[in-house]
N, C-alpha and C positions, 0 to 999 in steps of 0.2 A: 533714185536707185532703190532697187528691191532686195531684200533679204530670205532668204525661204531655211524655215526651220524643219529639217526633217528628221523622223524619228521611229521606231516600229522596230527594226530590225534586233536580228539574236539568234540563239541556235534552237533550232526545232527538229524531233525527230522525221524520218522520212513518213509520208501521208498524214502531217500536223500542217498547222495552218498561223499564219503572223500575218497580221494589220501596220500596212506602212502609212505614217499620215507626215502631209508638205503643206505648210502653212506658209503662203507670202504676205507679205507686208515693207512696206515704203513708200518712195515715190510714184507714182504708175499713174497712168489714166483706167486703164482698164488691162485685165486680161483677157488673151488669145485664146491661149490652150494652155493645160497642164498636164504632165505625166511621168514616167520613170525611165528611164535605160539604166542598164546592168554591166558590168566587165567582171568579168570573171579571170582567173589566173591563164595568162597567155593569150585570152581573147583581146575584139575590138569589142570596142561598147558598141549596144546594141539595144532597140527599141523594146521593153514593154509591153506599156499601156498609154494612152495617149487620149483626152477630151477634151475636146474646143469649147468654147465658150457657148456654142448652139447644142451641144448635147450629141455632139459625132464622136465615136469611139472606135478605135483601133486599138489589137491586139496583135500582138505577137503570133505566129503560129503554134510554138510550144506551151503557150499557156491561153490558149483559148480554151474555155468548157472549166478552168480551174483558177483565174484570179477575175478580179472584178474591180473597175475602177470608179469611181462616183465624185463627186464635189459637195460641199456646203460652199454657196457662193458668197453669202452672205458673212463670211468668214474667211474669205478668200484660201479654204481649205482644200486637198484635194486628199482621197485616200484610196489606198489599194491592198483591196484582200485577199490574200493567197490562200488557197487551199491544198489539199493535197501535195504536199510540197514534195520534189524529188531532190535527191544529190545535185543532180547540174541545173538547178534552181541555184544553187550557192554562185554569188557573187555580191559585188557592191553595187549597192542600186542607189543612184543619181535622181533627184527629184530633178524637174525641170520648167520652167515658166514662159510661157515667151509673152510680151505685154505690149501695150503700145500707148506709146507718152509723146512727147514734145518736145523738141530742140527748139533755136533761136529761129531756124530754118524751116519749121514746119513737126505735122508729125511724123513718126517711124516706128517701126517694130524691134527689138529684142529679146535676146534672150538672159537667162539667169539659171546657174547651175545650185544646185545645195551640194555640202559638203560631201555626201554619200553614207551611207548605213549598210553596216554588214550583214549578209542574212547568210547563214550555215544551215545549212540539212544534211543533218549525219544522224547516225547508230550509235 
């Protein structure tokens, strides 16, 4: 079983910038991909950033050209830098893991959510 420690988030004013960082650790064979989704008040959650284990990166459209996602693999780290931050940037952002280990049946993939971290851009 995998545990993901996430943390970065706070309030920042609008065109300010916060670093979220997601640390897994447990059981696992390896990971997949790591990244973030967001829900914000009255939304569905919604994708990010997202990096596979080959170094493939997906972006949101609203936050391309202004976050940046990266890894320390060696740390099973991943982190994500926001810039330029707007208002409807505010939500709760979900780190996310998905890994692939072994049952008695073979192996499989899942996934693993962190608790979430608030991120505010206000005046």
């Amino acid at each position: 079983q995998a545990q993901l420690a996430e943390s970065g988030g706070g309030l920042v004013q609008p065109g300010g910038s916060l670093r979220l960082s997601c640390a897994a650790s447990g059981s696992f064979f390896s990971i997949n991909a790591m990244g973030w989704y967001r829900q914000g008040l009255g939304t569905q959650r919604e994708l990010v950033a997202t990096i596979t284990s080959g170094g493939k990166i997906n972006y949101a459209d609203s936050v391309k050209g202004r976050f940046t996602i990266s890894t320390n693999d060696a740390k099973n780290t991943a982190y994500l830098q926001m810039n330029s931050l707007k208002p409807e940037d505010t939500a709760v952002y979900y780190c996310r893991v998905e890994i692939r280990t072994e049952s008695r049946s073979g192996p499989y993939t899942t996934q693993w959510w962190g608790q979430g971290t608030q991120v505010t851009v206000s005046s």
